[in-house]
C-alpha positions in Angstrom: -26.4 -23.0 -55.2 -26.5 -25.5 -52.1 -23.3 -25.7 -52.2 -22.2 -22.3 -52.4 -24.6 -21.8 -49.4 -22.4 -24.3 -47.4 -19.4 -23.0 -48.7 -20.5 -19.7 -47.4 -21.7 -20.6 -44.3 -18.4 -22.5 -43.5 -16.6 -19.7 -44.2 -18.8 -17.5 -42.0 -17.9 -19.6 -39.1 -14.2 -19.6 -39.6 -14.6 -15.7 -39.5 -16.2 -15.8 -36.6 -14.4 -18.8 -34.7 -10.7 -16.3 -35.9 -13.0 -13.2 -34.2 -13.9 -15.3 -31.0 -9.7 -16.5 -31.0 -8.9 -13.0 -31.5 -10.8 -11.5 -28.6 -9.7 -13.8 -26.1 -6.3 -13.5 -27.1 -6.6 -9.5 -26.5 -8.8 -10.0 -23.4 -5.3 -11.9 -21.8 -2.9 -9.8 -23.3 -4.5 -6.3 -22.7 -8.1 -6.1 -22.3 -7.7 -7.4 -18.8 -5.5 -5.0 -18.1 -7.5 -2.0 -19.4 -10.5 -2.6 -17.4 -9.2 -4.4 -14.5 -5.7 -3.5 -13.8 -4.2 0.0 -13.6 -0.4 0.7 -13.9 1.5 2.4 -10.5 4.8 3.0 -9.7 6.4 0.5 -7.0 9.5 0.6 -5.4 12.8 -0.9 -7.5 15.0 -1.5 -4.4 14.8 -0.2 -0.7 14.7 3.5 -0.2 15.9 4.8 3.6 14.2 7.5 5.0 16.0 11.0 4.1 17.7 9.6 0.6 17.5 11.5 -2.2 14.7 10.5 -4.5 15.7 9.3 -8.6 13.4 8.1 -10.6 14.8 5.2 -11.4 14.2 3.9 -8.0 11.1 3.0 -9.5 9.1 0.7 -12.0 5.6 0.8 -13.3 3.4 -2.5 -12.6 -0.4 -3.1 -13.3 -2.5 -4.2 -9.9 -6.1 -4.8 -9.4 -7.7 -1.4 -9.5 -9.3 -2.2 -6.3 -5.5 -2.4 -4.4 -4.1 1.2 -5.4 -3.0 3.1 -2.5 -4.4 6.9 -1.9 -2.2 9.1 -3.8 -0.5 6.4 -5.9 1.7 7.3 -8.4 1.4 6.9 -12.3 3.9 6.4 -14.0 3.8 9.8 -15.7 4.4 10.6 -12.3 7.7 9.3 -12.5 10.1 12.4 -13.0 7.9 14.6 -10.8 9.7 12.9 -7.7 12.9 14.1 -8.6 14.9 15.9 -6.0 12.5 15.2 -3.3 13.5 12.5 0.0 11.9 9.7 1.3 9.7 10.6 4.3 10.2 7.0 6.1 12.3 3.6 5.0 10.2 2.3 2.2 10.9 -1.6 1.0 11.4 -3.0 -2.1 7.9 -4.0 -4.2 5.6 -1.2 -2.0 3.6 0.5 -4.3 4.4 4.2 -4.0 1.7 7.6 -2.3 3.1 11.0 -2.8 2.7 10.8 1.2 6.0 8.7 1.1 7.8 11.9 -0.1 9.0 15.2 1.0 10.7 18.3 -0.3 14.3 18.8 0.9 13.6 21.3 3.9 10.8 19.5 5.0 12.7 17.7 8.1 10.7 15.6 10.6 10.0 17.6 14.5 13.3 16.3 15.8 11.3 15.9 19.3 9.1 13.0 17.9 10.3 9.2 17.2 8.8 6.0 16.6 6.1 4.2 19.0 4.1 0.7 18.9 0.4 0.6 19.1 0.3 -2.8 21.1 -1.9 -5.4 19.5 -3.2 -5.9 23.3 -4.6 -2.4 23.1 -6.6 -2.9 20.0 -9.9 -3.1 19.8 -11.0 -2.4 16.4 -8.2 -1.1 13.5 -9.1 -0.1 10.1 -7.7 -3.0 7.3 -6.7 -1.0 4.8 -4.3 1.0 7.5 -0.9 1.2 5.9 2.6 3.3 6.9 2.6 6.4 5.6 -1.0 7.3 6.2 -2.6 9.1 9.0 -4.2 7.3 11.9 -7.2 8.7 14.2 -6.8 7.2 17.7 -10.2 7.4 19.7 -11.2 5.4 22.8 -13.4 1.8 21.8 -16.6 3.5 22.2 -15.2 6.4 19.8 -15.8 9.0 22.5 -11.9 10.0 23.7 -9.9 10.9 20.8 -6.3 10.4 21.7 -4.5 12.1 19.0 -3.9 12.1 15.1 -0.7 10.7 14.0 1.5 9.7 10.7 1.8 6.0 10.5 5.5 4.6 10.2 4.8 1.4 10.4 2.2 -1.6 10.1 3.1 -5.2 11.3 1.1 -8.6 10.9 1.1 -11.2 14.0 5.1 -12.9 13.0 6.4 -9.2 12.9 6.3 -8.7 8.8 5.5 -5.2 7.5 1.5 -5.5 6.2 2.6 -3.1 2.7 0.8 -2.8 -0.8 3.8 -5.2 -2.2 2.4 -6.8 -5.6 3.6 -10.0 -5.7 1.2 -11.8 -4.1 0.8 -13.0 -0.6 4.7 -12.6 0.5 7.0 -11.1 -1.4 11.1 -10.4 -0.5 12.1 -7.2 0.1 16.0 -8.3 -0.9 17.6 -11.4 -2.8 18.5 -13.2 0.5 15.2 -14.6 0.7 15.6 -14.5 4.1 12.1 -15.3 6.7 13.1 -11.7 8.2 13.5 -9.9 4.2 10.1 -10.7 3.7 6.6 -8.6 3.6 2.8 -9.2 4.4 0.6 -7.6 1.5 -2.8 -9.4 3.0 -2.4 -10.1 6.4 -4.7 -8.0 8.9 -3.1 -5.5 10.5 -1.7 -7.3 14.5 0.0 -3.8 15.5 1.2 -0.6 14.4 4.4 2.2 14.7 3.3 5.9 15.2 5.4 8.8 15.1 4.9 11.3 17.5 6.0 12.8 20.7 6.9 11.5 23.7 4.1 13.4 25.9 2.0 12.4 23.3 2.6 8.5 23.5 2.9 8.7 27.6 -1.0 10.7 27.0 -2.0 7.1 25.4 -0.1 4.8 26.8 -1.5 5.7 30.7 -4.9 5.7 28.9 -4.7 1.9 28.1 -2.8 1.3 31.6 -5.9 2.5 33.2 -8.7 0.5 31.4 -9.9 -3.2 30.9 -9.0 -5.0 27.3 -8.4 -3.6 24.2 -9.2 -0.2 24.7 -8.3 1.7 21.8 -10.0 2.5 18.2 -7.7 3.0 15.3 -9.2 4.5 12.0 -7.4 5.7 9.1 -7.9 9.2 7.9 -6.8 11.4 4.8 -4.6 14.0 5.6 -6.0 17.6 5.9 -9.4 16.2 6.8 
């Protein structure tokens, strides 16, 4: 009987020892995943501003859940984005907003162009600020708002675009490999690119001519709000 016992109990814990393996197994091969990671589209090469979208520009990858950009794409997503252009350059590895995308007739005001937000002028700029949202541009104090305005660009302190790119800290937007090829995901934000008009950038522009250090406030909004 004592032996039968043992034999049982051994037996028990190889169950349980082939259980334990089991779940740690499916914890790294999927269970992370499902709690922790969700799956996106990113870009599969670079895609200029204007081109005519395919859905096999893209690729799905899992990222932390806590790193998906507003409006990202699923991957069921994929063949919805047929037909539609890019609304700005977007680099190779981004993770991909249905703000990136327009319908064919839906051409940029051929008045506005592309302006830099110098990193002089700064005084406080939301970190999560990324191109293609929309930026609120207030005076320091939050009193003066100077306009709102699509993003086209945002750059760390060596010139890199800051982007959602899932590779880790750098990643290369071609295979040159190339200092100037590469992206920041995690570096905060140095300056930014608006588009907008020209009376519009003069407006803040002579603002921060006429005041002392950083003077402005940039905070990211949703559109339509």
């Amino acid at each position: 009987m004592k032996t039968k016992m043992n034999k049982l109990k051994t037996l028990l814990g190889i169950v349980l020892i082939l259980i334990a393996v089991t779940t740690l197994l499916f914890w790294e091969a999927e269970g992370r995943d499902m709690l922790l990671m969700e799956s996106v589209l990113v870009a599969e090469r670079d895609i200029k501003e204007g081109e005519k979208i395919d859905p096999a520009f893209f690729r799905t990858v899992s990222v932390p859940s806590g790193s998906v950009v507003d409006e990202a794409l699923a991957p069921e997503d994929k063949t919805l984005t047929a037909g539609k252009e890019a609304a700005f350059d977007i680099v190779k590895g981004a993770q991909l907003s249905w703000r990136y995308f327009r319908n064919a007739d839906e051409k940029p005001r051929p008045e506005t162009s592309y302006f830099l937000i110098r990193n002089e002028w700064i005084y406080m700029c939301t970190s999560s600020l990324r191109r293609g949202d929309e930026v609120l541009i207030t005076s320091a104090d939050g009193k003066t708002e100077l306009g709102r305005f699509p993003v086209a660009f945002v750059k760390d302190g060596d010139g890199r675009e800051v982007t959602d790119a899932t590779s880790g800290m750098y990643s290369f937007t071609s295979s040159g490999g190339n200092d100037s090829d590469r992206v920041n995901s995690t570096a905060p934000v140095h300056h930014i690119e608006i588009r907008c008009e020209l009376d519009e950038y003069r407006r803040i522009h002579d603002y921060c001519q006429s005041k002392v250090g950083a003077p402005l406030m940039l905070v990211r909004k949703d559109r339509g709000k």
